[in-house]
DONU-516441 format. One record per atom (N, C-alpha, C, CB): residue in one letter; x, z, y. Coordinates in steps of 0.02 Angstrom, whole numbers, plus 50000, padded with zeros to 5 digits. Atoms other than C-alpha are relative to their C-alpha. Glycine has a CB too. Layout:
AXZY
...
This chain:
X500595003050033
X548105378056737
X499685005149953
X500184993549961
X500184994650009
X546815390556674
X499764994749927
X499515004650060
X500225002350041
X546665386756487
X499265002349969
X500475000149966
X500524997650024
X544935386356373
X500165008349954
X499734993749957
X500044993350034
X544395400556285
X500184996049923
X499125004950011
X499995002950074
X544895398856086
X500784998549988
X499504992449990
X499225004250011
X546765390456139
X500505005549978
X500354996150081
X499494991650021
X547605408056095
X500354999749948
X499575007249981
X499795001450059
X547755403455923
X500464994749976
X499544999449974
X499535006450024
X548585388255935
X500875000450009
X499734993150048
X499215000150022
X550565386155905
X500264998750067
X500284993849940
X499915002049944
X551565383256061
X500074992750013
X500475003250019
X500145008750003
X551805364156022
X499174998049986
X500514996149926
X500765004349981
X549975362855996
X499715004250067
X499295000549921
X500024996149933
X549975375356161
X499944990450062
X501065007050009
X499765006049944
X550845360356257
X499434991549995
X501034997749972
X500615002849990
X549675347756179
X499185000150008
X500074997949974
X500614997249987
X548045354756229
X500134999550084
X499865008149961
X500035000449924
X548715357156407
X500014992250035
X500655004050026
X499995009950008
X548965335756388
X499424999049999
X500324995549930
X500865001350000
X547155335756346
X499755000550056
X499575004749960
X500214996949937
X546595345456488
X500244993650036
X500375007950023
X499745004949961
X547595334456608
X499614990449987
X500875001149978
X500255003750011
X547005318956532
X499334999049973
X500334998649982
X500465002049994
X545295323056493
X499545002550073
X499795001249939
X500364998149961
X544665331856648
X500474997650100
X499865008749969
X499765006049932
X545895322456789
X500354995449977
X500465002550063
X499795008050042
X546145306356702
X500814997750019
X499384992450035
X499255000949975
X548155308756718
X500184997149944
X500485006550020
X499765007450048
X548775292556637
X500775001749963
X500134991750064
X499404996750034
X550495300956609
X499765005649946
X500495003650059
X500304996050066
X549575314756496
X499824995449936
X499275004150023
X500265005450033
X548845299856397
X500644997849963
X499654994550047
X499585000250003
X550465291356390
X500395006449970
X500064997850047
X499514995750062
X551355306856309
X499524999649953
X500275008850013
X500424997950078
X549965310056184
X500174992849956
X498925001350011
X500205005150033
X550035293056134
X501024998249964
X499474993350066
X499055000250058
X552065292556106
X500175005149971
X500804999050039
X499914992550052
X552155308456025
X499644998249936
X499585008150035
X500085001050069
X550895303155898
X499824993649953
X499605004049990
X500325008250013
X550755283555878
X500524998449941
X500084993250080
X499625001550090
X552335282855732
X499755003449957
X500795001849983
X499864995150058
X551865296655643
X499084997049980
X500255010850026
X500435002850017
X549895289155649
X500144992549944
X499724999350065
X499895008050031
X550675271155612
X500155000249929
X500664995850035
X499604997450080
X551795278755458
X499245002149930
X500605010650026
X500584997550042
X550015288755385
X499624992450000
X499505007450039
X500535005750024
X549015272455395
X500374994749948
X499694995350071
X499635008550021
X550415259455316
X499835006749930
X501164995050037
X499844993850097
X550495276055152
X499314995249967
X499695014650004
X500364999950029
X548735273255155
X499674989949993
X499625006350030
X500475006750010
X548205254055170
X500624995049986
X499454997550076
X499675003050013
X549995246755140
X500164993750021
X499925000649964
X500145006049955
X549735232855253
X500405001750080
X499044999050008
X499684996049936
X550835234455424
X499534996150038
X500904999350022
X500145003149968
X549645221855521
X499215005049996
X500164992549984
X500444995850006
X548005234755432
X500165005050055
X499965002449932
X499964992250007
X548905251755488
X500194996550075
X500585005749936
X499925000649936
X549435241755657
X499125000550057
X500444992250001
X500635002249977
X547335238655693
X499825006749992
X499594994049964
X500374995249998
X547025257055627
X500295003750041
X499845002549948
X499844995749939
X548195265255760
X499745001150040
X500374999250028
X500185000949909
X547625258455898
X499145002349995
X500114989050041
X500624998749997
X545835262955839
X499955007150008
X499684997449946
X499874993050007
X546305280655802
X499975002450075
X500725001749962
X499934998549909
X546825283455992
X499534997950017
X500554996950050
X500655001849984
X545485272256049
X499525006850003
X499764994549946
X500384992950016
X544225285755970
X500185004950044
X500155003049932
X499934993949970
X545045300856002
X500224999350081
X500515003949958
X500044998049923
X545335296756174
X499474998550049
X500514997450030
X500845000549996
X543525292056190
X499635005650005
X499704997049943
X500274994450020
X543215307856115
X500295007350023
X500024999349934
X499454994249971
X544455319656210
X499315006050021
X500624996250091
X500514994649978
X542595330056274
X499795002749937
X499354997350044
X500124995350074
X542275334956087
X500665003149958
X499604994749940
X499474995950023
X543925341056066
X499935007050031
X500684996950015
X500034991749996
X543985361956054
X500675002249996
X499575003849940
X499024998650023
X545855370256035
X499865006749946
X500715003750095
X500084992250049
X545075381255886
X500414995349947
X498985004249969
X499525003750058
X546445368055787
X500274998750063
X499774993349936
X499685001349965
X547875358655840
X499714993050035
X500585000549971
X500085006050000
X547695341855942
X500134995249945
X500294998650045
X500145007150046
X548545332855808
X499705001449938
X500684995949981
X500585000250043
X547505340255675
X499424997650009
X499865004949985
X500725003549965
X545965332555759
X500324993549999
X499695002750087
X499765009749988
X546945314555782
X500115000549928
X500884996350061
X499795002050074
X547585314955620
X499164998849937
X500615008249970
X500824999550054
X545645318855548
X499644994150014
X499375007350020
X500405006549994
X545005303955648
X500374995049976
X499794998250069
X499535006450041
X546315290955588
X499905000849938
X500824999850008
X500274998850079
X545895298155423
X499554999949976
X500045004049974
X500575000550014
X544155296155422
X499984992450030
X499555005850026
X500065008349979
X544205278855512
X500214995749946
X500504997750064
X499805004650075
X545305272955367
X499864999149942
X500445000449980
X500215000550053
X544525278355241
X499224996450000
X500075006549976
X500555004049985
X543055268055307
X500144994349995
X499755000750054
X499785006349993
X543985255655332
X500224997149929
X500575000150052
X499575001850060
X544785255855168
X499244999649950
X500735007149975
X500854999850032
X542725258755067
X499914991750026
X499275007650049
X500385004849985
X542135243155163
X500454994849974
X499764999750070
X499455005350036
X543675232155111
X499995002449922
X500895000850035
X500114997150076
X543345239854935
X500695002249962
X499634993849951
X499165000750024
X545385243754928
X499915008249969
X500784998550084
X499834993850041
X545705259554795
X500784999849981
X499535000449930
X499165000550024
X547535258254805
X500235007550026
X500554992550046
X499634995050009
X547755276454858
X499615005249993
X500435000850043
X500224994850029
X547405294654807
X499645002550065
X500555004449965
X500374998549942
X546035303154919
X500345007550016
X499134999949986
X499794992849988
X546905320154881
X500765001550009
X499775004249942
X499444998150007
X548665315354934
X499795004250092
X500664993149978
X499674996249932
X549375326255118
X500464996250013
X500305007449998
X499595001849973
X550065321355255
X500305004450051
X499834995150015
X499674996349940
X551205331055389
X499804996850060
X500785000049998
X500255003149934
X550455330555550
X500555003650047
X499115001950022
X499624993749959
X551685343555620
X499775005650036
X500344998050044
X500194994549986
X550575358055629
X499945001449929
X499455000850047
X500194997350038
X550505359155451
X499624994649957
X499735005250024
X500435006650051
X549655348455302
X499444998150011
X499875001149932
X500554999849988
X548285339055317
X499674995749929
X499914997250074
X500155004950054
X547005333555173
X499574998750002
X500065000649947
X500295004249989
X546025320655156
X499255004049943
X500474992749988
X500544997850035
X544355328455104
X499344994949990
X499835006050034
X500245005449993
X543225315055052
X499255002649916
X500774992749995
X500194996650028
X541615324554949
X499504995649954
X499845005050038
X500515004850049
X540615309154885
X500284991150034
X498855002650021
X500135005749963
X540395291554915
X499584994950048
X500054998649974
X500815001749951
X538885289655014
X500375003050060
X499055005249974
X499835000149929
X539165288155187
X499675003150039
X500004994750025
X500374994349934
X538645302755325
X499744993950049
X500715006650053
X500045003849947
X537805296155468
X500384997050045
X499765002150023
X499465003749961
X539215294755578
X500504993849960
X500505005950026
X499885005350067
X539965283455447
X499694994449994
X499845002649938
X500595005350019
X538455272855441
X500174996250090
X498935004949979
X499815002749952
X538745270355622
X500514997450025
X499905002250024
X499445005649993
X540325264755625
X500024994749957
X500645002449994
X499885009950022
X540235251455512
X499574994950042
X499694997649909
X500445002649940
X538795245455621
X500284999150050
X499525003650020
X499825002249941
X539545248055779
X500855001750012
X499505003650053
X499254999450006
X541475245655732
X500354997450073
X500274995149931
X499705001449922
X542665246955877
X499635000750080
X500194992649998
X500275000549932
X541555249656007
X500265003350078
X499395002349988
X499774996149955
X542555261156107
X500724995850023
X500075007649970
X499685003749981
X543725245256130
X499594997250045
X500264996849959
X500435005449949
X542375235156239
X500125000250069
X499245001049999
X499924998349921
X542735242456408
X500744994349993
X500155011050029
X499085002750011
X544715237156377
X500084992850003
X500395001949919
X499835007650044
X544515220856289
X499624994850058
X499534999249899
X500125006649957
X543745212056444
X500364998550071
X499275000050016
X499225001949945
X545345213956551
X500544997649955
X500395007750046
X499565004949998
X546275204856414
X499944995250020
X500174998949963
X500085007649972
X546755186656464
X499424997949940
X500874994449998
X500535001350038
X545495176056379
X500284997249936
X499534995650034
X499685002950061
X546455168256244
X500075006949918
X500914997050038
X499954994450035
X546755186556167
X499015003550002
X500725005450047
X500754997349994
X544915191856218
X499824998649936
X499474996550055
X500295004450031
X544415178756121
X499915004249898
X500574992150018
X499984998550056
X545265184855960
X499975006549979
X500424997549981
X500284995250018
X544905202155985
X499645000249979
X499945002750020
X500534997650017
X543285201155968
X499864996549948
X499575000350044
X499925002750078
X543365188855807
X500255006849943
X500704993150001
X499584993550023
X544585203055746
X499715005449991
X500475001950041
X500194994049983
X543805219455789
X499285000649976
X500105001050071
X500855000149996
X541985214055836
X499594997349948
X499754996250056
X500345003950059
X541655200855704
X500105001949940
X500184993749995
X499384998050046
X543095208655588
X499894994249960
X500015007749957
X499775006650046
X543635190955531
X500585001749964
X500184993250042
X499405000150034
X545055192055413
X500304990150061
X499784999849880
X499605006449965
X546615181155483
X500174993449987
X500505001450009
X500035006950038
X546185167255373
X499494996250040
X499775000449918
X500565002049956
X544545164955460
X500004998850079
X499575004749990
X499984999849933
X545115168655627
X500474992350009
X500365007850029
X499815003649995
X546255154355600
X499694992750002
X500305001749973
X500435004949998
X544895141755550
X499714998150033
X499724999949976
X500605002349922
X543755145355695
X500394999550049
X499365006050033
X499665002149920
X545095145855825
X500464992549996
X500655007250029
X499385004450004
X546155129755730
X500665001250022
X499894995050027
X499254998349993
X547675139355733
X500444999749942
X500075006750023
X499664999550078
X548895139855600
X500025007950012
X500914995449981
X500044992050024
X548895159255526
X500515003250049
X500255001549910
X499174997349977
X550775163055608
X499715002250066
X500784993250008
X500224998049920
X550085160755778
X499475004050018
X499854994650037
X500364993449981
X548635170355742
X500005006449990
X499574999849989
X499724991950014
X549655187755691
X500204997750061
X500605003549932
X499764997049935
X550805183355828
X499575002550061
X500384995450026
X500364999149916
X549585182555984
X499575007049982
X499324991750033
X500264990849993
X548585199555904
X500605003649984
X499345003249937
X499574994949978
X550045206555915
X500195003150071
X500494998049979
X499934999349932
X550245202956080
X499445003550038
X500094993750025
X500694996249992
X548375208456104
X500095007349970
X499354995949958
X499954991050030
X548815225156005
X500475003950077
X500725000949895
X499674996149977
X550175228656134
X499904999650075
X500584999349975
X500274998949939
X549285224856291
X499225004950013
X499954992950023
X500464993949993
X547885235056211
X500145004850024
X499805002349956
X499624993849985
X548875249156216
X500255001150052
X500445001149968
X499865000049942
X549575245256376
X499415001750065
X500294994250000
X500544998549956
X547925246156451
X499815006649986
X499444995549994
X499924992350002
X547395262856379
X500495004250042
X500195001649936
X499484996149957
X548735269056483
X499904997150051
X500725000149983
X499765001249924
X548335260556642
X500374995850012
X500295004450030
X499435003049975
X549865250356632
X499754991350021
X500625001049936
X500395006150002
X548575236356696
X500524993950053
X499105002250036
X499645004949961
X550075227256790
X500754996049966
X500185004250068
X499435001750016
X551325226956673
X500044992349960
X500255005749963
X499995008650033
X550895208956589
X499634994250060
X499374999749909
């Protein structure tokens, strides 16, 4: 496999994930996908719970993180590592995420280990760039393809969840669920998300 120009620089573990890229962005190899995504879905999960302290938050910003960047696999370059680029979008998603929920429970200038090396959260004002402006507007959108091969019961509360972003108090009111059942079943919706990102469209 004849790599881009630029990949020279990169480490041999961000060597091996770049050649994952390739594979999964230019012949949609579902096993390339599948490694990227277990190689860096704890160490994503771990950086979001530091930063929003919530395991049901940092479970909704994983799956967004991947989402994205595997949306975005054609604007990835190998003049950094892969997971310096995943780690920058989960870090900019959250801190969006975390502004619009108005939560200041953590430092903008702590680091995290991505395993190429530190990464920090550079955050230069509070006014929102354009791209910024557009995701709060059009939050999750790179779920929509996905979310209409869940069953409908989970559809349903995705898009309350995601699309509407109901808190799980609300989602409970409009669907008449009690709260319990509405973590459990997006859970179950989190892990057939993920299952679909990978193709694994048979395993439920």
């Amino acid at each position: 496999m004849e790599l881009e120009s630029g990949s020279s620089n990169l480490s041999p573990k961000a060597q091996i994930d770049f050649e994952l890229v390739i594979k999964a962005r230019d012949y949609q190899d579902e096993r390339a996908y599948a490694e990227l995504l277990s190689k860096y879905r704890d160490s994503i999960f771990f950086m979001m719970m530091k930063m929003v302290k919530n395991t049901d938050d940092a479970d909704d910003l994983t799956i967004e993180a991947f989402g994205k960047a595997f949306n975005r696999l054609h604007q990835y370059t190998p003049n950094y590592a892969f997971s310096t680029w995943l780690f920058r979008i989960a870090t900019n998603n959250c801190i969006d995420f975390i502004r619009k929920k108005r939560m200041n429970t953590f430092s903008l200038d702590k680091e995290f280990d991505t395993g190429d090396g530190e990464l920090t959260m550079d955050v230069r004002d509070e006014m929102l760039n354009p791209e910024e402006r557009i995701i709060r507007k059009q939050k999750i959108r790179i779920l929509r393809e996905i979310v209409d091969q869940l069953k409908p019961r989970y559809k349903n509360l995705v898009v309350l969840r995601y699309f509407r972003e109901y808190s799980y108090e609300e989602i409970a009111e409009e669907t008449e669920l009690p709260i319990g059942t509405v973590k459990a079943q997006l859970f179950r919706a989190r892990e057939q998300l993920y299952a679909l990102m990978l193709g694994k469209r048979g395993t439920f």
